[in-house]
MOPAC internal coordinates of N, CA, C and O (Angstrom, degrees):
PM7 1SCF
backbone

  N    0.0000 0     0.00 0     0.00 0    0    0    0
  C    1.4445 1     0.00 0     0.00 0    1    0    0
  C    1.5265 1   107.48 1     0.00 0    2    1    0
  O    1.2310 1   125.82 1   -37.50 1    3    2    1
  N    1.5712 1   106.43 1   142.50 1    3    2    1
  C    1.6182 1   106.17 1   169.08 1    5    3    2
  C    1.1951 1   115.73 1  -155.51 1    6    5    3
  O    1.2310 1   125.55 1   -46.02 1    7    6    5
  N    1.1877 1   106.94 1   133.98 1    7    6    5
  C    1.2855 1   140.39 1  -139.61 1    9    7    6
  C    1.5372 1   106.23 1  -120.39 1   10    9    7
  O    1.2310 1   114.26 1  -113.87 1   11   10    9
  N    1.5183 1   128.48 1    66.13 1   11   10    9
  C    1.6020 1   128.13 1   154.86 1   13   11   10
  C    1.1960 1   143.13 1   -78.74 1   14   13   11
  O    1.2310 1   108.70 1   -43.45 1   15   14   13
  N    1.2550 1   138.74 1   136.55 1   15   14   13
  C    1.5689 1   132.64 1  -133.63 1   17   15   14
  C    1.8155 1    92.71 1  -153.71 1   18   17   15
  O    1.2310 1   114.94 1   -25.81 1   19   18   17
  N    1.1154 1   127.20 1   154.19 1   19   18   17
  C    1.3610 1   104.49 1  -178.47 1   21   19   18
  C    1.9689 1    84.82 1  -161.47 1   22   21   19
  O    1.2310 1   132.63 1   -60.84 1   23   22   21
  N    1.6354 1    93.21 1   119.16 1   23   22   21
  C    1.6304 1    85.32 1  -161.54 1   25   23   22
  C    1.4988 1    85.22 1  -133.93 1   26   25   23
  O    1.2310 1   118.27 1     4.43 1   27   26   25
  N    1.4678 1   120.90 1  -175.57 1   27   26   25
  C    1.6615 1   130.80 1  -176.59 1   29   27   26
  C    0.9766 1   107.40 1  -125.99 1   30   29   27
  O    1.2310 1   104.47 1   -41.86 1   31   30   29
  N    1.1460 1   146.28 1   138.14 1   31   30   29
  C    1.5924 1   162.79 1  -129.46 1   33   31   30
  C    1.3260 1    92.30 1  -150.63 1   34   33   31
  O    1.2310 1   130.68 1   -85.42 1   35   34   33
  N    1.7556 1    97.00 1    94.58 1   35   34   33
  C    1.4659 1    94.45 1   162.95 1   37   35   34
  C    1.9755 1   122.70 1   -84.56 1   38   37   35
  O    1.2310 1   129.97 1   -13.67 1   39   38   37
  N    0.9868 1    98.38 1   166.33 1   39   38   37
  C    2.1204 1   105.44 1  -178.36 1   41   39   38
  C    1.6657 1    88.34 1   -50.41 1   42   41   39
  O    1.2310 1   124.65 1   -37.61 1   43   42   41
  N    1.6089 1   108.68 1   142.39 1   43   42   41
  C    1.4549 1   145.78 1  -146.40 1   45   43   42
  C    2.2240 1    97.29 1   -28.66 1   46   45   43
  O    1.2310 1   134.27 1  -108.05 1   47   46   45
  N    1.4031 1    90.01 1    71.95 1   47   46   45
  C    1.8364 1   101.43 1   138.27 1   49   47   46
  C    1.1113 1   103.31 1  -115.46 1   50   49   47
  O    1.2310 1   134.43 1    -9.47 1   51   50   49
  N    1.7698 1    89.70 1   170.53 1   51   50   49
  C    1.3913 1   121.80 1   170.55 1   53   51   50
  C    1.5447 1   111.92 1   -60.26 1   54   53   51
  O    1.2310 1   121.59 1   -37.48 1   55   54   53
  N    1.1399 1   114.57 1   142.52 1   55   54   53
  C    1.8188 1   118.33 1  -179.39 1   57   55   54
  C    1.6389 1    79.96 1   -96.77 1   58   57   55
  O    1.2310 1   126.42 1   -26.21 1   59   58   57
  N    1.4996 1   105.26 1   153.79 1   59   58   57
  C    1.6170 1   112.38 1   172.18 1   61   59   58
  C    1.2377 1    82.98 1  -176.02 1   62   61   59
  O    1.2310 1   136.41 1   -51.02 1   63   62   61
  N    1.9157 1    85.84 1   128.98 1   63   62   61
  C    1.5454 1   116.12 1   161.34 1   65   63   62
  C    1.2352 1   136.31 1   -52.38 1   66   65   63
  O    1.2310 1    86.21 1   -17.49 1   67   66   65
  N    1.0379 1   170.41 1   162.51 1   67   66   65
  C    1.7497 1   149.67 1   113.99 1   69   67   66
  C    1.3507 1   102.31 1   -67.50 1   70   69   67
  O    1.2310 1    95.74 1   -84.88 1   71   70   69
  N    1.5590 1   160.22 1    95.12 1   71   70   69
  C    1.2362 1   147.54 1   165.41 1   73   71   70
  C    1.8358 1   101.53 1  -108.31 1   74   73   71
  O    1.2310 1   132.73 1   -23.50 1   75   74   73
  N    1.3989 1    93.01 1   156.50 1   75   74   73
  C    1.5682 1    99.22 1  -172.56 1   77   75   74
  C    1.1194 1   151.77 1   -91.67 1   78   77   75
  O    1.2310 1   120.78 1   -85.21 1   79   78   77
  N    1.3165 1   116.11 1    94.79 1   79   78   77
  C    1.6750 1   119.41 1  -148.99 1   81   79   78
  C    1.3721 1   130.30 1     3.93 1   82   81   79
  O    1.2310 1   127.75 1   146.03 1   83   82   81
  N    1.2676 1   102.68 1   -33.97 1   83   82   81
  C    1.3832 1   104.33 1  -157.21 1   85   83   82
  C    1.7064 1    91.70 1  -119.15 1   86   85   83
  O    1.2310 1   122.18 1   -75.25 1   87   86   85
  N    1.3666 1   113.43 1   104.75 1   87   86   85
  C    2.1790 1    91.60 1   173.48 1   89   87   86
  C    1.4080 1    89.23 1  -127.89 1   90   89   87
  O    1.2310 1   125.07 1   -17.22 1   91   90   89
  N    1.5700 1   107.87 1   162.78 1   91   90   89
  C    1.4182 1   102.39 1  -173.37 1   93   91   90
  C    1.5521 1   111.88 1   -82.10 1   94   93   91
  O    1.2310 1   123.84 1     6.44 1   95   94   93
  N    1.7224 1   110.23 1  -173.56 1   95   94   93
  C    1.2009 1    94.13 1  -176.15 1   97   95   94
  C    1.3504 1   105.44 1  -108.49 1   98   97   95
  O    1.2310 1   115.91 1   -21.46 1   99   98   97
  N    1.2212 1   125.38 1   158.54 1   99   98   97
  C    1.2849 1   141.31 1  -170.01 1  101   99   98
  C    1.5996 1   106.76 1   151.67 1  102  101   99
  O    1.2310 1   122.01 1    21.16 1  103  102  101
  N    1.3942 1   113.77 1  -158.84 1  103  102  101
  C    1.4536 1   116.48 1  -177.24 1  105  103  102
  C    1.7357 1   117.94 1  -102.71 1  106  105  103
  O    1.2310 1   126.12 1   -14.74 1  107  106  105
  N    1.0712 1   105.85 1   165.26 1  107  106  105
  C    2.0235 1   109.95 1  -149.42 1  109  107  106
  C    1.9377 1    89.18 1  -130.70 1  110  109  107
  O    1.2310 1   143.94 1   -49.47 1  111  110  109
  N    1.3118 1    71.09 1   130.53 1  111  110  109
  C    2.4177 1    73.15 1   171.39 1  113  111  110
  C    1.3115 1    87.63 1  -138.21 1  114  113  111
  O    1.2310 1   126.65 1   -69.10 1  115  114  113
  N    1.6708 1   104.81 1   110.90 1  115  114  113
  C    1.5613 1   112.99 1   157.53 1  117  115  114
  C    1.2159 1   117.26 1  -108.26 1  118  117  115
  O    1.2310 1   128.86 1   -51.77 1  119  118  117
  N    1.5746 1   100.53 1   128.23 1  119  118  117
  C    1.5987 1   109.47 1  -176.17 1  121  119  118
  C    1.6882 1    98.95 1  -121.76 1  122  121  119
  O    1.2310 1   130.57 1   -43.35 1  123  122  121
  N    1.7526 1    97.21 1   136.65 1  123  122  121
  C    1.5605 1   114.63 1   171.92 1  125  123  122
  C    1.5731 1   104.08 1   -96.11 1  126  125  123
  O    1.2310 1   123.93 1   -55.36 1  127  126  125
  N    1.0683 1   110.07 1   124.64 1  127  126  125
  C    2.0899 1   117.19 1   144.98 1  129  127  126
  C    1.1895 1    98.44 1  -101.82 1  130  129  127
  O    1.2310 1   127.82 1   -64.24 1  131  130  129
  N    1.4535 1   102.55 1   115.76 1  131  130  129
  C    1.9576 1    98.35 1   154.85 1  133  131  130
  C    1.7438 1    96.56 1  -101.79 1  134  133  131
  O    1.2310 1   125.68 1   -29.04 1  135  134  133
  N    1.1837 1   106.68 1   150.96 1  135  134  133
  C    1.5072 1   122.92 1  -164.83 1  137  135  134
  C    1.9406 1    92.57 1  -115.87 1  138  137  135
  O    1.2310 1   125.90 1  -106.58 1  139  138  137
  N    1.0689 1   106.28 1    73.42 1  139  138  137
  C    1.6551 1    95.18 1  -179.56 1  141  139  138
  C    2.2399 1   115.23 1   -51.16 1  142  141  139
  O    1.2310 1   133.01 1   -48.77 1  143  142  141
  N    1.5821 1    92.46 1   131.23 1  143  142  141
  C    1.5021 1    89.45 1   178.68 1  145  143  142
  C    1.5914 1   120.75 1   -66.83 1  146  145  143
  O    1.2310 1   112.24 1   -15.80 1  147  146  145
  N    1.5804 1   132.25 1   164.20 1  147  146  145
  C    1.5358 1   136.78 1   167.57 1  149  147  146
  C    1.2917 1    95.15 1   -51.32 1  150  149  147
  O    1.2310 1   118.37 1   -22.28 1  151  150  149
  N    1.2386 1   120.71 1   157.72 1  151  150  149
  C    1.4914 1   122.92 1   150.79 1  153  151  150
  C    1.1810 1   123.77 1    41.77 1  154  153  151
  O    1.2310 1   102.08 1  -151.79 1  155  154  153
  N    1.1452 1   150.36 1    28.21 1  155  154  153
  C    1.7961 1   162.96 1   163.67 1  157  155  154
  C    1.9505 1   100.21 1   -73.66 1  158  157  155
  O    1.2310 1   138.17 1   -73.86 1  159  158  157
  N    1.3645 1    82.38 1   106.14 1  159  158  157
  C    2.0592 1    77.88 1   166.39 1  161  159  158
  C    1.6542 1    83.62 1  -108.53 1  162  161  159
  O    1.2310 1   136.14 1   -32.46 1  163  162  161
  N    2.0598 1    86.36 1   147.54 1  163  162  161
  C    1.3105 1   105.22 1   169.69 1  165  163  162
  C    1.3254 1    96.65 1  -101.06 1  166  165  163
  O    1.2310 1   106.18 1   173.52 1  167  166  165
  N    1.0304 1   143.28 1    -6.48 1  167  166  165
  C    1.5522 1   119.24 1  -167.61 1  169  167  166
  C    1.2048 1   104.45 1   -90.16 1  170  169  167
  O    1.2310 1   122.96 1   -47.43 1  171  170  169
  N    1.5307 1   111.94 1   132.57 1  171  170  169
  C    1.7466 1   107.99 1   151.73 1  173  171  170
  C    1.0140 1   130.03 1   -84.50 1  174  173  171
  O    1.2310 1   127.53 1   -36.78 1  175  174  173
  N    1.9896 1   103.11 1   143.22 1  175  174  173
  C    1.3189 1   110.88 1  -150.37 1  177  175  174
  C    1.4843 1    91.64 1  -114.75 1  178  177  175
  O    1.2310 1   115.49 1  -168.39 1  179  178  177
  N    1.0052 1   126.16 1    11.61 1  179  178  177
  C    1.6773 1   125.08 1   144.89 1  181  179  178
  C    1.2540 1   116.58 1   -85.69 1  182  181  179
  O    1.2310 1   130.63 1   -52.45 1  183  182  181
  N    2.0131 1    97.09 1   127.55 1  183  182  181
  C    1.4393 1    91.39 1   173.06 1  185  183  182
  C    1.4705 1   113.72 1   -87.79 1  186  185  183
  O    1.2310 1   123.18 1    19.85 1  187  186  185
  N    1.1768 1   111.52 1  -160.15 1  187  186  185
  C    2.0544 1   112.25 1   176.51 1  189  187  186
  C    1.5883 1   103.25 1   -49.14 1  190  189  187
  O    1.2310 1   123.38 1   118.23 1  191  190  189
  N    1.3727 1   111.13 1   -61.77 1  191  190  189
  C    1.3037 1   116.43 1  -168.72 1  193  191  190
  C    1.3828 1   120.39 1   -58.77 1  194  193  191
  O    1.2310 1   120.06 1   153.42 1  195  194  193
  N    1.5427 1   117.50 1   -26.58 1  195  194  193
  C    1.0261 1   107.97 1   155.84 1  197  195  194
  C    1.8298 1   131.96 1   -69.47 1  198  197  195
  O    1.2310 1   126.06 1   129.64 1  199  198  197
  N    1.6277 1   105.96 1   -50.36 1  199  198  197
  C    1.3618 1   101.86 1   141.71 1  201  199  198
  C    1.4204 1   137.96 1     3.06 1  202  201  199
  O    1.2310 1   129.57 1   108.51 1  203  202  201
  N    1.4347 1    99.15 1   -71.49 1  203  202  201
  C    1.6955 1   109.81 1  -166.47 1  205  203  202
  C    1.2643 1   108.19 1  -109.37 1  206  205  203
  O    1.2310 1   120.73 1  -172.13 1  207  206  205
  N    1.2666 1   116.21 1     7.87 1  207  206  205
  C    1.4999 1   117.12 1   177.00 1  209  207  206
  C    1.9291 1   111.76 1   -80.02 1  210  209  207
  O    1.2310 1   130.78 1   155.11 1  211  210  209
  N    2.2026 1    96.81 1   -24.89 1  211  210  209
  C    1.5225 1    81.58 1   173.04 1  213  211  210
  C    1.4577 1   116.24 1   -81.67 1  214  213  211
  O    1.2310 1   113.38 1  -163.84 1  215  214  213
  N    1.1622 1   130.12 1    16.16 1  215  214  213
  C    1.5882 1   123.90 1   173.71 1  217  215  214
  C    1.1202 1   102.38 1  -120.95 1  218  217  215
  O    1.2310 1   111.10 1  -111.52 1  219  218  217
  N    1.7758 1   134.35 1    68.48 1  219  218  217
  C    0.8116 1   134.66 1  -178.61 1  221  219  218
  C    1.4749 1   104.41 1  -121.73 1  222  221  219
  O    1.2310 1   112.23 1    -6.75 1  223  222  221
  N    1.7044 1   132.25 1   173.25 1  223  222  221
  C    1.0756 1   122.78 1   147.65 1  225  223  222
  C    1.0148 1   120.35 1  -104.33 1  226  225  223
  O    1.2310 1   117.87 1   -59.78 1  227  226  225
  N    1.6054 1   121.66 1   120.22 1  227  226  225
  C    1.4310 1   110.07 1  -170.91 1  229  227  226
  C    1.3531 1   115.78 1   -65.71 1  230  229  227
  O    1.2310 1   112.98 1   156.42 1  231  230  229
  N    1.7300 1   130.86 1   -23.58 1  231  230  229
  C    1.0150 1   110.32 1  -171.29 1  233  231  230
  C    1.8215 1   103.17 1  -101.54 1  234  233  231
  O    1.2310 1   114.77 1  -136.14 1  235  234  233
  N    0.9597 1   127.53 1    43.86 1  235  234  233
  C    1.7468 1   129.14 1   150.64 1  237  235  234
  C    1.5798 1   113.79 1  -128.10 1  238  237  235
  O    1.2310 1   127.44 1  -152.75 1  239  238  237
  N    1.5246 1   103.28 1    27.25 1  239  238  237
  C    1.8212 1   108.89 1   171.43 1  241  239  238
  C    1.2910 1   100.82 1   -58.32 1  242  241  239
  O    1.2310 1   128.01 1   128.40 1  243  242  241
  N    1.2660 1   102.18 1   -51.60 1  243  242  241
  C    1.5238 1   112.24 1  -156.80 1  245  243  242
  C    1.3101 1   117.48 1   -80.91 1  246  245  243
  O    1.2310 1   123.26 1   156.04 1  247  246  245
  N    1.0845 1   111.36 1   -23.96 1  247  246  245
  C    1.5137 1    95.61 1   179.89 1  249  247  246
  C    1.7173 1   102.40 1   -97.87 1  250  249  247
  O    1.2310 1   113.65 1  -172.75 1  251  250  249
  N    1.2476 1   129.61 1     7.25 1  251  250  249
  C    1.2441 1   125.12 1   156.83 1  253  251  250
  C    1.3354 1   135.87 1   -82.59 1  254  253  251
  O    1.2310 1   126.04 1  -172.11 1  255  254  253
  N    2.0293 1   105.99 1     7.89 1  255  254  253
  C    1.4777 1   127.46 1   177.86 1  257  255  254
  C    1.9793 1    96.39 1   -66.60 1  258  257  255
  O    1.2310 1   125.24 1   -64.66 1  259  258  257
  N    0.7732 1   107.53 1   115.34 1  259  258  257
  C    1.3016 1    94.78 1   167.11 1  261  259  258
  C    1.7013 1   128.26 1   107.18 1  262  261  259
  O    1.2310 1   125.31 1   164.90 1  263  262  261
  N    1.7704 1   107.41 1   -15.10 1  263  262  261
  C    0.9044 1   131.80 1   179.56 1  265  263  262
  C    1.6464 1   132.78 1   -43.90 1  266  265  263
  O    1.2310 1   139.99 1   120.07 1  267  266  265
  N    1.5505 1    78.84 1   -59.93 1  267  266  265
  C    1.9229 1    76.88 1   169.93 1  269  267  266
  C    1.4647 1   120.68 1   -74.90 1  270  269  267
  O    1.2310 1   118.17 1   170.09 1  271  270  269
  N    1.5896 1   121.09 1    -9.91 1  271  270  269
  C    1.4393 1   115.42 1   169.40 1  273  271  270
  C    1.4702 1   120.36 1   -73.74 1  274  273  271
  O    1.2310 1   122.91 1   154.41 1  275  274  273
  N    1.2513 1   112.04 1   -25.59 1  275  274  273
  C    1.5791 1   112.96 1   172.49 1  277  275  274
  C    1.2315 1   113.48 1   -99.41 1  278  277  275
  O    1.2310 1   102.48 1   177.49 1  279  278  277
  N    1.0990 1   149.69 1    -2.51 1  279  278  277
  C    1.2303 1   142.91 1   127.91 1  281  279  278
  C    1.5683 1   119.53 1   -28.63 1  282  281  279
  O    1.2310 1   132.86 1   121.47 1  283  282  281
  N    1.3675 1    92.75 1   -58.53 1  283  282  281
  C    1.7011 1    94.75 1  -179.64 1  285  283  282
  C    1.5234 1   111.22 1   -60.49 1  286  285  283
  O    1.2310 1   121.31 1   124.80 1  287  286  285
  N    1.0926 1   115.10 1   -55.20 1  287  286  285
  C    1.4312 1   126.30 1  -177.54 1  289  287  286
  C    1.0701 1   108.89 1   -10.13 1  290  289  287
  O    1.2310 1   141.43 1   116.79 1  291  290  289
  N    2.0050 1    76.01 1   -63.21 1  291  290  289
  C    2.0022 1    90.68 1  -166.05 1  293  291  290
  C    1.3091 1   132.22 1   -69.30 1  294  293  291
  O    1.2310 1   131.90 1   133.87 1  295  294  293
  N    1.4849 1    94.63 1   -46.13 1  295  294  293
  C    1.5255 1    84.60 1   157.69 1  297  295  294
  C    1.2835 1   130.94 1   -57.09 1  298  297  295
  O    1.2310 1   105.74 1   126.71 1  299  298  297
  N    1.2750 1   144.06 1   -53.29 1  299  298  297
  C    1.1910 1   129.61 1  -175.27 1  301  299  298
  C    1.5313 1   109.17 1   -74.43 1  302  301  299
  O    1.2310 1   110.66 1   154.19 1  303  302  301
  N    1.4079 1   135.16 1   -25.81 1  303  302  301
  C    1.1388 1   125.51 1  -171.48 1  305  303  302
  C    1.8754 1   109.39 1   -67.59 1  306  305  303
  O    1.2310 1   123.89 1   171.58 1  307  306  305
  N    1.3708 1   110.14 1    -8.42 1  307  306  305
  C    1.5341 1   124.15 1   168.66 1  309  307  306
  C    1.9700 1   107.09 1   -74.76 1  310  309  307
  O    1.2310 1   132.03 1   121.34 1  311  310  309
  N    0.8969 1    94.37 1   -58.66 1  311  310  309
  C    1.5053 1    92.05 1  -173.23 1  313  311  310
  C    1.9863 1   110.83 1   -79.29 1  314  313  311
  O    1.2310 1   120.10 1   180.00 1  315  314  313

């Protein structure tokens, strides 16, 4: 029996087979080709901030210039 599958390996998932419930018994030779693509960058070229910049609200950027300094203020300017 033979059993070829030809799947795409996305940047760091799990590879997983489909093989078929039922295979007989005897002995199994699994062989990988990875076929690397032209031109594929793995690195991401977003940093965090870019990241988290799309769940932002654009309109409370601004009033968060400055935020953690008056916080402090306040608090301590109480005690």
């Amino acid at each position: 029996m033979t059993i070829v599958q030809t799947i795409e390996i996305q940047p760091n998932h799990r590879l997983v087979l489909n093989l078929p419930l039922e295979l007989p018994v005897g002995r199994a030779e699994i062989a990988l080709t990875v076929t690397p693509e032209e031109n594929v960058s793995t690195v991401n070229e977003k940093s965090a901030f870019g990241c988290l910049h799309s769940f932002a609200a654009l309109e409370k950027i601004d009033g968060e210039k400055g935020a953690w300094e008056r916080a402090v203020i306040e608090k301590h300017e109480k005690n």
